[in-house]
C-alpha positions, -999 to 999 in steps of 0.1 A, spaced: -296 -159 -63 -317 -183 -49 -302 -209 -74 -274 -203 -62 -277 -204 -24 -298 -240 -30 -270 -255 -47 -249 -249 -22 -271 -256 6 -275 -294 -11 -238 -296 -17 -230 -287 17 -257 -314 27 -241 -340 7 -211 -334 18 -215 -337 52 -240 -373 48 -220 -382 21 -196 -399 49 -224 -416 67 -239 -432 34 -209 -447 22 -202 -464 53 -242 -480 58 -240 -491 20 -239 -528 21 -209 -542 3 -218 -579 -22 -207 -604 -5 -178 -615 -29 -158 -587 -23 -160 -588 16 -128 -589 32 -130 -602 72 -124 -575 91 -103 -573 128 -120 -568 158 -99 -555 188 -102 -582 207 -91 -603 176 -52 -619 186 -24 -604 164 -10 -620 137 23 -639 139 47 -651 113 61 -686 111 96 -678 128 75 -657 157 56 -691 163 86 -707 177 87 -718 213 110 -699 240 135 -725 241 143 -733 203 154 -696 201 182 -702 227 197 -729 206 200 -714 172 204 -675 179 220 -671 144 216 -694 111 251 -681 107 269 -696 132 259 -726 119 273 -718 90 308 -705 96 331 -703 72 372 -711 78 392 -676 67 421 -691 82 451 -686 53 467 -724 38 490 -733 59 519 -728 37 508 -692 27 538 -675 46 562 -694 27 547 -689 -5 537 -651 -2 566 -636 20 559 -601 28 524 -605 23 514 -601 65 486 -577 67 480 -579 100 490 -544 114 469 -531 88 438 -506 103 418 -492 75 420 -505 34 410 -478 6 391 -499 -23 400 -492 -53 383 -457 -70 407 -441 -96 380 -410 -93 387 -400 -60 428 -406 -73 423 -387 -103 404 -355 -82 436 -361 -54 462 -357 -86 441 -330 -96 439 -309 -64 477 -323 -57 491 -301 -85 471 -270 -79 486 -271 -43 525 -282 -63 520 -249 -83 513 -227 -56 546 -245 -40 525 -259 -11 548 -290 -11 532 -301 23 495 -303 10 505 -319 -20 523 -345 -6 492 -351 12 466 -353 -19 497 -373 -37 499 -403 -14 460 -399 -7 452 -410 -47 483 -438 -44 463 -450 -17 431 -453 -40 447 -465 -73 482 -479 -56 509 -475 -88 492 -445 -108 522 -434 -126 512 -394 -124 502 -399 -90 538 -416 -86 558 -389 -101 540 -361 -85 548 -375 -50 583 -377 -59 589 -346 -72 571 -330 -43 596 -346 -21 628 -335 -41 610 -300 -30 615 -307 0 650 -321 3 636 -358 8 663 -370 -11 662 -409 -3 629 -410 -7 624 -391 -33 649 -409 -57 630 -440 -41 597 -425 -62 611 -414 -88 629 -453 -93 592 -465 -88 576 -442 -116 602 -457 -142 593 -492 -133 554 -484 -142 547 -494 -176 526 -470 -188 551 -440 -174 563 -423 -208 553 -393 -202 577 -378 -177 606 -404 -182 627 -377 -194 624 -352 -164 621 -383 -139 656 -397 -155 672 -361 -153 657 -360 -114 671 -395 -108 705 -384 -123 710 -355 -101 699 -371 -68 720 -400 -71 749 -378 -79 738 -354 -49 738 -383 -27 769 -400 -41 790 -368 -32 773 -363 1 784 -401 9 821 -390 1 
């Protein structure tokens, strides 16, 4: 018992110098590093060392810099149709978030929510522009809804993809029966 309560009288000693030892043990002079005082100024990079009045003539690096964005000059002319100037917000490209659109596009097409699926439809164009399921969804969602003009509009557009084998068939068929719908509405 008394073993005991010695050990941890010296541990209990040791820990509470050990603190004061380390700090009075003289470090070899190689390894010094120089120490701040307080009153020590504080250290300033290069670009902080500037004076006051070379920072009001070159705010930015960039404007020095600058770039013309300006179109050629005969751009118009050569890319009619090509004025994107009304534009407000531009999807980048992600066929992910165009595939999960498709896919939740055709859950809300089977449960004949033709106003949600429009939605998701033109969403995923808008992220992979010319998807040909994307393309054919959107138009038979609006042949649900009696959107006839643009509707056969679609449908025109999915044959036109290249890779739009799939529903070819059902989007001829659809194209049929609207133009003929139309053509007798005209009359």
């Amino acid at each position: 018992m008394r073993r005991r309560f010695a050990a941890l009288l010296f541990f209990a000693a040791c820990t509470l110098c050990w603190p004061m030892v380390s700090r009075a043990a003289p470090q070899s002079s190689s390894h010094k590093k120089p120490q701040a005082q307080p009153s020590d100024p504080i250290p300033r990079s290069d670009s902080d060392q500037q004076s006051t009045s070379d920072v009001g003539d070159n705010e930015s690096s960039s404007k020095q810099t600058q770039i013309d964005i300006s179109p050629p000059k005969d751009d118009a002319a050569a890319h009619p149709g090509s004025d994107i100037s009304d534009v407000t917000e531009m999807h980048s490209w992600n066929p992910h978030k165009a595939e999960k659109n498709i896919e939740v596009g055709e859950f809300y097409l089977k449960r004949k929510n033709y106003h949600a699926a429009e939605g998701r439809f033109r969403e995923a164009l808008e992220y992979k522009p010319g998807d040909a399921i994307a393309t054919y969804r959107l138009a038979e969602v609006l042949d649900a809804q009696g959107q006839d003009a643009e509707a056969i509009k679609d449908y025109q557009e999915y044959l036109k993809i290249p890779s739009s084998g799939k529903f070819s068939p059902e989007a001829k068929k659809a194209l049929e029966r609207l133009e003929q719908k139309s053509s007798a509405q005209k009359k």
